[in-house]
N, CA, C and O atoms as a MOPAC input file, in Angstrom:
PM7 MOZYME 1SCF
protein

 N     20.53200 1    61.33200 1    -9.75700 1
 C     21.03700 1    61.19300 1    -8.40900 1
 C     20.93900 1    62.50600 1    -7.62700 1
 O     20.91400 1    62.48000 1    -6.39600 1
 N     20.87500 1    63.82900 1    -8.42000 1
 C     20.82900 1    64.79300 1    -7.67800 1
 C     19.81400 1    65.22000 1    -7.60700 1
 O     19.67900 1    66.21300 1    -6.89100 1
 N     18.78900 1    64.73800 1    -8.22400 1
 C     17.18900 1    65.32200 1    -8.61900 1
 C     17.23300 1    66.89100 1    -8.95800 1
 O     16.73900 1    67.84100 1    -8.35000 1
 N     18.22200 1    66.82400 1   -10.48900 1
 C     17.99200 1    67.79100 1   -11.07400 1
 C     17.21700 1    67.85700 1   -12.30600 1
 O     18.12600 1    67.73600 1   -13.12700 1
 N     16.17400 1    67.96500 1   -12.96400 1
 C     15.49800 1    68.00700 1   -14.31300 1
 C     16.10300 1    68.37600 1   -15.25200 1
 O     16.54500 1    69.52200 1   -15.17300 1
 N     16.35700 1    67.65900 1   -16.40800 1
 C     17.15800 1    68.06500 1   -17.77100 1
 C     16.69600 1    69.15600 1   -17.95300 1
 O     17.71000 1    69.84300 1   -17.83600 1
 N     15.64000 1    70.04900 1   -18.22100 1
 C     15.49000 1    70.72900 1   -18.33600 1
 C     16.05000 1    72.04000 1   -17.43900 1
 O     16.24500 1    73.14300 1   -17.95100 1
 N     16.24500 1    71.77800 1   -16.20400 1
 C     16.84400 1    72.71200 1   -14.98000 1
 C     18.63700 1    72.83000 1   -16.06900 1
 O     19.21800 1    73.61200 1   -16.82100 1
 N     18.75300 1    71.96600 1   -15.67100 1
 C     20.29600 1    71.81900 1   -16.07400 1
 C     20.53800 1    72.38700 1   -17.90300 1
 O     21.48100 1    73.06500 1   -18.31000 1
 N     19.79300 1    72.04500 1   -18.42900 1
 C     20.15000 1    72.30100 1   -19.94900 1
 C     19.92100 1    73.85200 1   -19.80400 1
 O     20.66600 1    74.56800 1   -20.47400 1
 N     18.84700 1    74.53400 1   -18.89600 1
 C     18.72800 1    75.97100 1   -19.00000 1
 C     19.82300 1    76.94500 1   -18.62000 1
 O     20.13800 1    77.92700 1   -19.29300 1
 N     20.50600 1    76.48400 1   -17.19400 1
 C     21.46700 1    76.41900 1   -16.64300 1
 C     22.81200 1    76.85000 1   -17.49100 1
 O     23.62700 1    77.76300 1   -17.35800 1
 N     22.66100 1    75.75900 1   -18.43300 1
 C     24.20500 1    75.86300 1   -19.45500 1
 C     24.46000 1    76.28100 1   -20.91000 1
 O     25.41000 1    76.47500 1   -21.66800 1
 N     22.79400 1    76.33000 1   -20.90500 1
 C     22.36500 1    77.47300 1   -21.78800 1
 C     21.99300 1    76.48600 1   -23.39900 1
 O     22.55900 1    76.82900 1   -24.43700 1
 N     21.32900 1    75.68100 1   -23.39300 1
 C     21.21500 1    74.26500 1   -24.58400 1
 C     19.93300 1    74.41100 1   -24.12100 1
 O     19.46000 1    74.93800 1   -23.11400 1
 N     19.35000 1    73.68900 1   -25.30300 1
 C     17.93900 1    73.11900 1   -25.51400 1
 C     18.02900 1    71.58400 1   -24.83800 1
 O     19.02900 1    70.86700 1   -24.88300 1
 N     16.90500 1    71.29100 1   -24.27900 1
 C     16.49200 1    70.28300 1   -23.46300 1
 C     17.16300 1    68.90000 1   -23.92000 1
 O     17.54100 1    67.94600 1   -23.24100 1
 N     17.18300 1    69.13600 1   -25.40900 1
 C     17.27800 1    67.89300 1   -26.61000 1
 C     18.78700 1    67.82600 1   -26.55500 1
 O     19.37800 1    66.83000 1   -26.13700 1
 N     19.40200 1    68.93700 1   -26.99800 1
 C     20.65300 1    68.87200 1   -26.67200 1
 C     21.03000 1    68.10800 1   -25.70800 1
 O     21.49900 1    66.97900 1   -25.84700 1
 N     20.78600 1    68.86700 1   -24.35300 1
 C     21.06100 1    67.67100 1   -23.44900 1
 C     21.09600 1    66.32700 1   -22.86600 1
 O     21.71700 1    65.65800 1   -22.04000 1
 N     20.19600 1    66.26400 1   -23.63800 1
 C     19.25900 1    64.82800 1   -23.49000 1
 C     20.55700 1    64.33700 1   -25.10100 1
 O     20.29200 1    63.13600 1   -25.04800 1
 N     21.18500 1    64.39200 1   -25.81900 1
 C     22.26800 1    64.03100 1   -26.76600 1
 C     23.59700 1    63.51600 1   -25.92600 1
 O     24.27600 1    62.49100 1   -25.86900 1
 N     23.57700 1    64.66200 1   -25.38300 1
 C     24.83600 1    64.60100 1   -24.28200 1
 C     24.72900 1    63.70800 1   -23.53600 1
 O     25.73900 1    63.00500 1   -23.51000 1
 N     23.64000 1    63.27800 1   -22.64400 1
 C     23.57600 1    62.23900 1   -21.97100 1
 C     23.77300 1    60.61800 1   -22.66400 1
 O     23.95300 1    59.55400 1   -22.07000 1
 N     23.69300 1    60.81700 1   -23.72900 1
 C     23.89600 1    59.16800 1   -24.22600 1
 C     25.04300 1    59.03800 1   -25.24400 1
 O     25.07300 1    58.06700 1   -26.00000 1
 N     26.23100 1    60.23900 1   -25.29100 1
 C     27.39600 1    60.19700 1   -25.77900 1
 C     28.33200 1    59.74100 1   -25.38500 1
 O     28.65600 1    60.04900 1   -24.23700 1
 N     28.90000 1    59.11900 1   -25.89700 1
 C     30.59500 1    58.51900 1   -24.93400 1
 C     31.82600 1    59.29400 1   -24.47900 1
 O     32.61700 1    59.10300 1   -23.55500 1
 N     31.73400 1    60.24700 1   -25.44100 1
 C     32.59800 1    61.12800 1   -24.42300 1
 C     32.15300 1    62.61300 1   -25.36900 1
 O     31.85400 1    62.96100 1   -26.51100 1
 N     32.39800 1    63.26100 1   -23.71100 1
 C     32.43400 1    65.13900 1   -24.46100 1
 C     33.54500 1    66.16600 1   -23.82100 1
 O     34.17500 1    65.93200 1   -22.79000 1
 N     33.64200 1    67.11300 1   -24.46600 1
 C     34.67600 1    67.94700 1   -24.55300 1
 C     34.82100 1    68.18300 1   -22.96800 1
 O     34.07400 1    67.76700 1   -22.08200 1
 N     36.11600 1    69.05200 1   -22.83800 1
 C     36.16000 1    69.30200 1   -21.28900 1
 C     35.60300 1    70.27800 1   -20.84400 1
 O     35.01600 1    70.24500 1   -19.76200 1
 N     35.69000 1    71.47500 1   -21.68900 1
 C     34.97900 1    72.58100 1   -21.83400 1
 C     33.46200 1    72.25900 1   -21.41600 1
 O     32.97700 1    73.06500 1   -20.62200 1
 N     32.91000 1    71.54500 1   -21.69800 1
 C     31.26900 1    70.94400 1   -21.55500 1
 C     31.09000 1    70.48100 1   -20.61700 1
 O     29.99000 1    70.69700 1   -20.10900 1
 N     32.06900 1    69.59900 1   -19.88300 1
 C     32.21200 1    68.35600 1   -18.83500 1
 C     32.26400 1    70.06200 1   -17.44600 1
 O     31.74600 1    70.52800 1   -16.43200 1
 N     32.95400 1    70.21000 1   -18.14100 1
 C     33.10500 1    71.75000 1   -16.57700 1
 C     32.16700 1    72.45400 1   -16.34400 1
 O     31.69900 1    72.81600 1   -15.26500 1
 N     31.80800 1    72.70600 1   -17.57600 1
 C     30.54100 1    73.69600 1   -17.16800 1
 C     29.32400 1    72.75800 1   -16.48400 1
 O     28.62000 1    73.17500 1   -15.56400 1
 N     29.20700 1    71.56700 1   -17.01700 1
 C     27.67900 1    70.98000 1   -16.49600 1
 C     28.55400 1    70.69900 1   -15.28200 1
 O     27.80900 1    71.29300 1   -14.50300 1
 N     29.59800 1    70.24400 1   -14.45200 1
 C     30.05100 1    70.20200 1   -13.66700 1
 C     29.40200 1    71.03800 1   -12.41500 1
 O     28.80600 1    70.76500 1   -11.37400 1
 N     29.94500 1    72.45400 1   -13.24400 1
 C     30.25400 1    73.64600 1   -12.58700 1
 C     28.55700 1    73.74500 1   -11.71400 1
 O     28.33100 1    73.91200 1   -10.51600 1
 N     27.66800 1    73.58200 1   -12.77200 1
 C     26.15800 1    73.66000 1   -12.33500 1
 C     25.86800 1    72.60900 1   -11.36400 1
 O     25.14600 1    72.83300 1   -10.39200 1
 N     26.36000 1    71.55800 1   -11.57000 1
 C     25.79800 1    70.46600 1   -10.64000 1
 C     26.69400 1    70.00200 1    -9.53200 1
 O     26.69900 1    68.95700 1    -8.88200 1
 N     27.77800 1    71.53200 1    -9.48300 1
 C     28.18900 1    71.79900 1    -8.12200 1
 C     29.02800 1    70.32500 1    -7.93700 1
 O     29.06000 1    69.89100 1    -6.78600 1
 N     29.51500 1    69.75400 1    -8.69600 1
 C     30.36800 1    68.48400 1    -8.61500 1
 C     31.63500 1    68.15300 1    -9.44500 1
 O     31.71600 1    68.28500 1   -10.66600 1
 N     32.74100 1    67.64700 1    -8.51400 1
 C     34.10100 1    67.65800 1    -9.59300 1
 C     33.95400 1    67.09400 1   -10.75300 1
 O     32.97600 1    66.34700 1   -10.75100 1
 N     34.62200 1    67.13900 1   -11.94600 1
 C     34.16300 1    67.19600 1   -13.01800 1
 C     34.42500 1    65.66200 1   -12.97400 1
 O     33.70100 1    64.84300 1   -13.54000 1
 N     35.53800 1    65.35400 1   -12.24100 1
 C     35.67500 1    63.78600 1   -12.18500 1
 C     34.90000 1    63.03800 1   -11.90800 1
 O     35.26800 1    61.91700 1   -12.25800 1
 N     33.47400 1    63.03500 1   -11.19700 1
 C     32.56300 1    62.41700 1   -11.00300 1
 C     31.38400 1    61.97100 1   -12.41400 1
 O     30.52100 1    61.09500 1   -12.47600 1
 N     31.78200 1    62.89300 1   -13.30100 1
 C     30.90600 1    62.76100 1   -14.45000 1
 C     32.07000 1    62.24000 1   -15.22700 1
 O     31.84500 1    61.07000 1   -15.53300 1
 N     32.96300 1    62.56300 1   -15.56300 1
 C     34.54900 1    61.16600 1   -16.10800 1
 C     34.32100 1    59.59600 1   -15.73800 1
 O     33.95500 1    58.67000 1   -16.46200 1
 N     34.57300 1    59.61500 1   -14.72800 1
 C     34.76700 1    58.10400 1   -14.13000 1
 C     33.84600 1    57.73400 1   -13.60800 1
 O     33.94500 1    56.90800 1   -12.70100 1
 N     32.21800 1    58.40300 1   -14.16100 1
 C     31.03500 1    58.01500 1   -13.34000 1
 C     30.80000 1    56.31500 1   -12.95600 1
 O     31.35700 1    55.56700 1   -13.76000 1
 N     30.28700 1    55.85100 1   -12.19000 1
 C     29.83400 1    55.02500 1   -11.96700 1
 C     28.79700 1    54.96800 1   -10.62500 1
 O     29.45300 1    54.98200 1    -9.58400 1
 N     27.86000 1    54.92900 1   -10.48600 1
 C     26.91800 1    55.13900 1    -9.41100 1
 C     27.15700 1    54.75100 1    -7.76900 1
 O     26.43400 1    55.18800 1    -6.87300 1
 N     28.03600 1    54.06000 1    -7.60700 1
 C     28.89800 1    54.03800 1    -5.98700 1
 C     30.18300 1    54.95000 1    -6.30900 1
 O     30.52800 1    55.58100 1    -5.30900 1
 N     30.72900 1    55.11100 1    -7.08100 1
 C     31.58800 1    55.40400 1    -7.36600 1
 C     31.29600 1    57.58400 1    -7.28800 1
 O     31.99600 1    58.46000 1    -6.78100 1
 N     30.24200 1    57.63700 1    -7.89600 1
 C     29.85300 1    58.79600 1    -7.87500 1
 C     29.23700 1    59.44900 1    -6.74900 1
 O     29.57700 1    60.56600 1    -6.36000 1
 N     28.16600 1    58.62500 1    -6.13100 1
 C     28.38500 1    58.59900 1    -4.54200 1
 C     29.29400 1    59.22500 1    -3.73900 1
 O     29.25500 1    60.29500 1    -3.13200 1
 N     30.31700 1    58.16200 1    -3.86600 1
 C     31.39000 1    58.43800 1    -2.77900 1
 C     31.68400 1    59.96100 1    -2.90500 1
 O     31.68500 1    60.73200 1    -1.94500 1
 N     31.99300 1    60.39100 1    -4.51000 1
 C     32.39900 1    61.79600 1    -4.73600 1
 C     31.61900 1    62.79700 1    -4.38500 1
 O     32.14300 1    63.87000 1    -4.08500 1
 N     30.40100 1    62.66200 1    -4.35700 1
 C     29.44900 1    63.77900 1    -3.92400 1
 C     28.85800 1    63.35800 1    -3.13000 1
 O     27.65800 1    63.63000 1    -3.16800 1
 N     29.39100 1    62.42500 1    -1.91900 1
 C     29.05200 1    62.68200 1    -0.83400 1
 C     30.67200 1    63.45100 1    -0.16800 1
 O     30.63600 1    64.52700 1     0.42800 1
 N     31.66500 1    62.87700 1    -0.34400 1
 C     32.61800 1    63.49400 1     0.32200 1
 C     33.27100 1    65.19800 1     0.04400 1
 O     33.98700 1    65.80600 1     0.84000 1
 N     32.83500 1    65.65400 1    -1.16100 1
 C     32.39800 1    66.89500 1    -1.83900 1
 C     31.21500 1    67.67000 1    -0.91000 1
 O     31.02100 1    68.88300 1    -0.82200 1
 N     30.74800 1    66.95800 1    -0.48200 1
 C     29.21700 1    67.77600 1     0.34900 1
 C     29.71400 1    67.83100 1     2.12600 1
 O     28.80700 1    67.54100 1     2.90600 1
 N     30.87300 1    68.13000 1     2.64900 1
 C     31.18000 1    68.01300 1     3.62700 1
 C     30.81200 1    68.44700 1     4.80800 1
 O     30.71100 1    67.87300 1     5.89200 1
 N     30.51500 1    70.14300 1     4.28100 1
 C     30.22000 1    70.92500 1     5.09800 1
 C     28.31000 1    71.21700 1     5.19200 1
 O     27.58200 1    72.14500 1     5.54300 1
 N     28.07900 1    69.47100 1     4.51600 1
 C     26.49700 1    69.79600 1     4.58900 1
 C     25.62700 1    70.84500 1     3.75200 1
 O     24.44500 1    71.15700 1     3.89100 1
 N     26.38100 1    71.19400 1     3.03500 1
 C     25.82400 1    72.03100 1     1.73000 1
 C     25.55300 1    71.22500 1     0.88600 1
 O     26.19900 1    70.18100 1     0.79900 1
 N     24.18300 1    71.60900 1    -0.21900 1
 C     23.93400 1    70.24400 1    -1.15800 1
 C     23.39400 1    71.32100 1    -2.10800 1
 O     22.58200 1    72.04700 1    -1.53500 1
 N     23.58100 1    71.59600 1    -3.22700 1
 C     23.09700 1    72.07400 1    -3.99400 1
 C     22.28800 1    73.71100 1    -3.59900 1
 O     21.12700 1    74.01300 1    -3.87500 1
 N     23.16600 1    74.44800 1    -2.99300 1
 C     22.60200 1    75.78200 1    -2.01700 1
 C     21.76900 1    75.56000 1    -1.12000 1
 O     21.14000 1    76.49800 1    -0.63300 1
 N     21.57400 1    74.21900 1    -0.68900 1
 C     20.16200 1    73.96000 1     0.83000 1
 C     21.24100 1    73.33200 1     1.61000 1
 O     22.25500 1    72.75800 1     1.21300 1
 N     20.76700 1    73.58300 1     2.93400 1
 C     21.35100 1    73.03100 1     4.31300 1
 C     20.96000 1    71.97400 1     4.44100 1
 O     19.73500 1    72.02800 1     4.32500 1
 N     21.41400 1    70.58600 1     4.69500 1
 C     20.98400 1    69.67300 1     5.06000 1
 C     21.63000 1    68.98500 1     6.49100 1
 O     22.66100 1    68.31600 1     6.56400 1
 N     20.70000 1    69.35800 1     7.60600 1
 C     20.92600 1    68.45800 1     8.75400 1
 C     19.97700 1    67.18600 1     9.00000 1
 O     18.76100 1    67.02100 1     8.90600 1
 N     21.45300 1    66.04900 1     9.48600 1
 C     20.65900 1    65.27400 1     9.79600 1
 C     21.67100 1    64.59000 1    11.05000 1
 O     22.65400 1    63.87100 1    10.87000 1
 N     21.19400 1    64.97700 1    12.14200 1
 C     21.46600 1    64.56100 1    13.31900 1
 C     20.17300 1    63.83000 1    13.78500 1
 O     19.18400 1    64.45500 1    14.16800 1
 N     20.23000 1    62.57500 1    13.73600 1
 C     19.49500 1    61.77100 1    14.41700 1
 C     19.38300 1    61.83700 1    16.19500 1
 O     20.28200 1    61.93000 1    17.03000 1
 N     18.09600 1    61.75800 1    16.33400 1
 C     17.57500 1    61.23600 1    17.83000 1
 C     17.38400 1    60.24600 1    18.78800 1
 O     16.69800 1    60.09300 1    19.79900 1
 N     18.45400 1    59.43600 1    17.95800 1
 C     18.07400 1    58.23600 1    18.32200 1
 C     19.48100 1    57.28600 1    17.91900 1
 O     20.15600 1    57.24400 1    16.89000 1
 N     19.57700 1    56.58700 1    19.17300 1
 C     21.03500 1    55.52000 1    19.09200 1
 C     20.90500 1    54.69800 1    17.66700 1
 O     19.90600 1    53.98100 1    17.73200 1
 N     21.37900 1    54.60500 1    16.78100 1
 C     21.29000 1    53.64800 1    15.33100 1
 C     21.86500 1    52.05900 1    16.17900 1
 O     21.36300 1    51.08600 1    15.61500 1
 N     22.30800 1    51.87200 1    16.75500 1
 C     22.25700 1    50.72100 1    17.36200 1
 C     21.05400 1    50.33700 1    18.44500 1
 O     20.72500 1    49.15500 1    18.54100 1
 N     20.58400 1    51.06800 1    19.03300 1
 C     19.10400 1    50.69600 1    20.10300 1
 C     18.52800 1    50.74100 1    18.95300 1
 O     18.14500 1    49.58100 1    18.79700 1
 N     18.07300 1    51.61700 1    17.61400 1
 C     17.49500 1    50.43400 1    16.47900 1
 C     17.63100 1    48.89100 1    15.98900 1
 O     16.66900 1    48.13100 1    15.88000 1
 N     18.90600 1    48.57200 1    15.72600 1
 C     19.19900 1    47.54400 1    15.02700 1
 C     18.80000 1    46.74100 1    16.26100 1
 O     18.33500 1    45.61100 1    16.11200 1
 N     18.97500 1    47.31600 1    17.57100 1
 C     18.34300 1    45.71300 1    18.96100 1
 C     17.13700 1    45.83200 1    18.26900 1
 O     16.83900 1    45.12800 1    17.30400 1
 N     16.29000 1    46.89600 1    18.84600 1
 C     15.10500 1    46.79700 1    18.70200 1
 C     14.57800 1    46.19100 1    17.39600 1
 O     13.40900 1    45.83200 1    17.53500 1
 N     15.10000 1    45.95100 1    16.10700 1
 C     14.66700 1    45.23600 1    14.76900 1
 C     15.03700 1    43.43500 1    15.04600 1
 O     14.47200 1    42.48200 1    14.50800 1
 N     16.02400 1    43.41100 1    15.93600 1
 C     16.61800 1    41.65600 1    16.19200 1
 C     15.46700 1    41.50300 1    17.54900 1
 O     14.72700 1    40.51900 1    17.55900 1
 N     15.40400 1    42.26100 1    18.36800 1
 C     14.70300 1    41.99300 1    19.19800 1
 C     12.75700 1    41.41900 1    18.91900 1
 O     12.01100 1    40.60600 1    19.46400 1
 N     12.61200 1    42.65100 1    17.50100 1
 C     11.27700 1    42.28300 1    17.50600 1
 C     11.23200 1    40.62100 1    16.42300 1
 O     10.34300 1    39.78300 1    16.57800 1
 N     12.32400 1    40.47600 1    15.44200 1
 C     12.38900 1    39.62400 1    14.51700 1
 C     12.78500 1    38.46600 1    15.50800 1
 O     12.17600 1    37.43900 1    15.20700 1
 N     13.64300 1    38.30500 1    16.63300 1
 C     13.29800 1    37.21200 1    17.43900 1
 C     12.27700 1    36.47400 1    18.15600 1
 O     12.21900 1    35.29500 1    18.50400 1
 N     11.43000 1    37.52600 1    18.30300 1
 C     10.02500 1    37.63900 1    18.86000 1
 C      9.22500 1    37.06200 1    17.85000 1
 O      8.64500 1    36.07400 1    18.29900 1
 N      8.90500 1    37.33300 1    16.40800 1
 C      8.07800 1    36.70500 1    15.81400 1
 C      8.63300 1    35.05700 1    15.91800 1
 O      8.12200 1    34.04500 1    16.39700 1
 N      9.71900 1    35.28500 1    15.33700 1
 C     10.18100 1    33.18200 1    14.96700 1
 C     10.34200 1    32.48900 1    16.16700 1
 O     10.81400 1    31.35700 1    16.27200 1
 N      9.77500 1    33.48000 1    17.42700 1
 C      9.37900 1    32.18200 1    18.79900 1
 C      8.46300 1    32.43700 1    18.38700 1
 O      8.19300 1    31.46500 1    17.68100 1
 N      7.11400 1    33.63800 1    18.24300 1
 C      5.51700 1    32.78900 1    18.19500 1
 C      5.33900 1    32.06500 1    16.85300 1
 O      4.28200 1    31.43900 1    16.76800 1
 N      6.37200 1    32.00700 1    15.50000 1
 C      6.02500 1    30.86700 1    14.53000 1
 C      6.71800 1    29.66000 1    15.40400 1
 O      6.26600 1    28.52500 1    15.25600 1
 N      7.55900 1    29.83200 1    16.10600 1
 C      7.34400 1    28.11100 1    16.29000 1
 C      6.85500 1    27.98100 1    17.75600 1
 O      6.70800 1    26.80700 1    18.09500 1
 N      6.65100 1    28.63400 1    18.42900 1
 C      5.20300 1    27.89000 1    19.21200 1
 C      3.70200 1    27.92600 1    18.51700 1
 O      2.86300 1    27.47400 1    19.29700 1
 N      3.22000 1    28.29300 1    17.41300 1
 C      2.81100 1    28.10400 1    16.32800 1
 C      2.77600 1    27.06600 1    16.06500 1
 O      1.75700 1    26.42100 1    16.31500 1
 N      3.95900 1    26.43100 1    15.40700 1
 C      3.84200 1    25.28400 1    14.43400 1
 C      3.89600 1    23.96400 1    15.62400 1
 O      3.61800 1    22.77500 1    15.47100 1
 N      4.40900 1    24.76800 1    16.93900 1
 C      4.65300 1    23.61600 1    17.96600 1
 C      3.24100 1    23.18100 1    18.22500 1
 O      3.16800 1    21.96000 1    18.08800 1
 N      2.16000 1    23.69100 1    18.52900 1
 C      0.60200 1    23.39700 1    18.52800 1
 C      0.43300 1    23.18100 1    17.68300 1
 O      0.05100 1    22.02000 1    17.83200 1
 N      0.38300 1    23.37900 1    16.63700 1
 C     -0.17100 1    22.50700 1    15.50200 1
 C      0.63300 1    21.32700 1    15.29300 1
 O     -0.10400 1    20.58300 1    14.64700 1
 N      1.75200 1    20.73100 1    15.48300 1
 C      2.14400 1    19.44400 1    16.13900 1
 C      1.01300 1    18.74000 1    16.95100 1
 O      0.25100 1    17.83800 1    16.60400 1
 N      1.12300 1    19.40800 1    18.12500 1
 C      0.42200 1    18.50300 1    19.52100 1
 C     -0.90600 1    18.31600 1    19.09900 1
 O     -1.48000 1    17.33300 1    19.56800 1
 N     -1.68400 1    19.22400 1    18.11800 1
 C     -2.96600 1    18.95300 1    17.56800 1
 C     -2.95700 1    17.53800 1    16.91500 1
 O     -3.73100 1    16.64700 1    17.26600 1
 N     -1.96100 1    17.39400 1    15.87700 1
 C     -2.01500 1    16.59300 1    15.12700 1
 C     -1.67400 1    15.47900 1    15.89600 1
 O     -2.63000 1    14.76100 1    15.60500 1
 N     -1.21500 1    15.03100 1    16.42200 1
 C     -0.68500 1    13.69500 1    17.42800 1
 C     -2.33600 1    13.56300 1    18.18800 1
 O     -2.55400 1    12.70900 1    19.04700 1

């Protein structure tokens, strides 16, 4: 989810790749361990506890507040109304299913 490479991270906390790659399919690990890979992936440790993928989300998005993500800036101020999108997507999807059924309406009047 964070597009970090086991390998980034296992170097990080100071383990062999394999190691880590152990850790990942254990049911539970020490806290001591849980903090430190924490600590690296810049996320409360509770997010790797009670992981669950919306669930983890929510935490590291509301953790990333000030638009910091892993030491890079991330702006994203859009240019554009997100609602004059959603017309413009109903607007064009209304547009096709009148020319399918003046479409299928000629191929009626053909057939008669």
């Amino acid at each position: 989810m964070l597009n970090i490479k086991q390998e980034a991270l296992a170097d990080k906390i100071n383990v062999a790749q394999q190691t880590l790659s152990r850790y990942d399919v254990q049911e539970k690990l020490d806290d001591e361990l849980l903090e430190k890979i924490a600590k690296e992936l810049n996320i409360p440790v509770e997010a790797i506890k009670n992981f669950t993928e919306e669930g983890a989300l929510n935490i590291i998005s509301n953790t990333f507040q000030d638009e910091a993500f892993m030491g890079e800036v991330i702006h994203y101020n859009p240019t554009f109304n997100p609602i004059d999108k959603v017309v413009e997507l109903y607007e064009r999807m209304l547009k096709e299913k009148e020319e399918r059924i003046s479409f299928l309406e000629k191929i009626l009047m053909e057939k008669k």
